[in-house]
Each structure stands twice: as C-alpha cells, then as structure tokens.
C-alpha positions in Angstrom: -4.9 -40.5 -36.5 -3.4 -37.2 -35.2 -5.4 -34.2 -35.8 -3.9 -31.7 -37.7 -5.0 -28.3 -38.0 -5.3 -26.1 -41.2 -2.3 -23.5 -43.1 -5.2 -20.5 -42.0 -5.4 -21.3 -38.4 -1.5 -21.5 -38.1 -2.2 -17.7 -39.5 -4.3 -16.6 -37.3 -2.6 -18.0 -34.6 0.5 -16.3 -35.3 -1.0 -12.6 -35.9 -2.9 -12.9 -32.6 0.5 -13.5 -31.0 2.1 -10.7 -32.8 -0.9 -8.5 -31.4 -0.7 -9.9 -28.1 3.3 -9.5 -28.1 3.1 -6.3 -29.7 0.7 -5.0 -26.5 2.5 -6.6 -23.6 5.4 -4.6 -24.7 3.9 -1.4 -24.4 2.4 -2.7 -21.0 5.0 -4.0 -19.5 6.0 -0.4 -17.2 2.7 -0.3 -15.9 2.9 -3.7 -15.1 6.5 -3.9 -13.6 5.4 -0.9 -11.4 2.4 -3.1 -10.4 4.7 -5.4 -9.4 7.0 -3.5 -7.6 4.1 -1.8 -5.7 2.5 -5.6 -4.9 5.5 -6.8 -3.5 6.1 -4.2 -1.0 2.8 -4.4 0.1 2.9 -8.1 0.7 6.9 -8.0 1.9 7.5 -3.7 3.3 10.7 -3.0 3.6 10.6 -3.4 7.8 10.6 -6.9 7.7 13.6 -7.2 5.9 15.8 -6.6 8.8 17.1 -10.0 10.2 15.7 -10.4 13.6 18.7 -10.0 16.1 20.6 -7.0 14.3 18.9 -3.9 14.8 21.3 -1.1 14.8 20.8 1.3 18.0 19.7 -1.6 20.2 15.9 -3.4 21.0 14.4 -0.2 21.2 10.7 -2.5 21.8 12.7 -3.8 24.7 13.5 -0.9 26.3 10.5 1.2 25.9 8.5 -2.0 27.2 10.5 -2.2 30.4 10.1 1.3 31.1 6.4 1.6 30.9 5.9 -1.2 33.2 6.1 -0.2 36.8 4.1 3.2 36.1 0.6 3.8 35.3 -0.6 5.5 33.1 -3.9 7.8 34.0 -6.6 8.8 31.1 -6.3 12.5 29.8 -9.7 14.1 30.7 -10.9 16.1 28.1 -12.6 19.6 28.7 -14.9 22.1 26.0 -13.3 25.4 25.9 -16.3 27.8 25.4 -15.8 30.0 22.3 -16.6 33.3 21.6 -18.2 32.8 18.0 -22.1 33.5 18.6 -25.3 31.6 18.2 -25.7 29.3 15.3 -29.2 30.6 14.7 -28.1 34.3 14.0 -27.1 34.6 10.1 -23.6 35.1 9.4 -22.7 38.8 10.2 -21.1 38.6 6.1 -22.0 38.0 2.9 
C-alpha cells in the first residue's frame, strides 16, 4: 500500500513554498554578490592569465636573474633622538 498523504498537508506544503519562494527572491542580490565575492576569492583574477602569455615579457624571470650575482646587505637601523621632553613632565597644554 502506498502512503498517501492528506488535502491539508499538500496545503501547507505549498504556502511554505510560496514563503520560502517569496524570500529567496528578495535575497537573491545579497546572495549573488556573495557569490561573486566567493569566487574571486577562491579563483582572483591573476590566475586567469594563461601561463606562457604575459604581455611585457616574464618579468619573475628577469628580476630573478638580476638579483642573483649581487648580495644584498641588511639596512641597519638607527634611533634619531628627539627633541620632545621627558615623559614624566605633564604635558605643557591642556
């Protein structure tokens, strides 16, 4: 025997469609833009190029070949002394 369900159910069934249709339209911009913003995230726009056609040449080529046969020194860093008084003093205004 196939169970078959009642004339009230199908009713109910129905409205909570029209409700749930009637939301997803006024949803459907925020989620689009969702969307939009979740794909470029996962797929951003650099990786759409196709691997050999870059247009001014393999600039990650060039600039690697360059900075191999020179070293590179670390910047030393150095405290300029300032001119703006104690920290303990108050502040000269109110």
């Amino acid at each position: 025997m196939k169970k078959r369900y009642s004339a009230a159910t199908y009713i109910i069934l129905g409205l909570a469609l029209i409700g749930v249709a009637s939301k997803a339209l006024t949803l459907i911009i925020p989620i689009l833009v969702f969307g939009v913003i979740f794909l470029l995230y996962k797929f951003p726009p650099s990786t759409w190029r196709k691997p050999g056609s870059s247009g001014r040449g393999s600039s990650s080529a060039s600039s690697s070949s360059r900075t191999q046969g020179k070293r590179t020194r670390n910047a030393t860093f150095r405290v300029i002394d300032g001119n703006k008084g104690s920290s303990d003093e108050p502040p000269k205004y109110h």
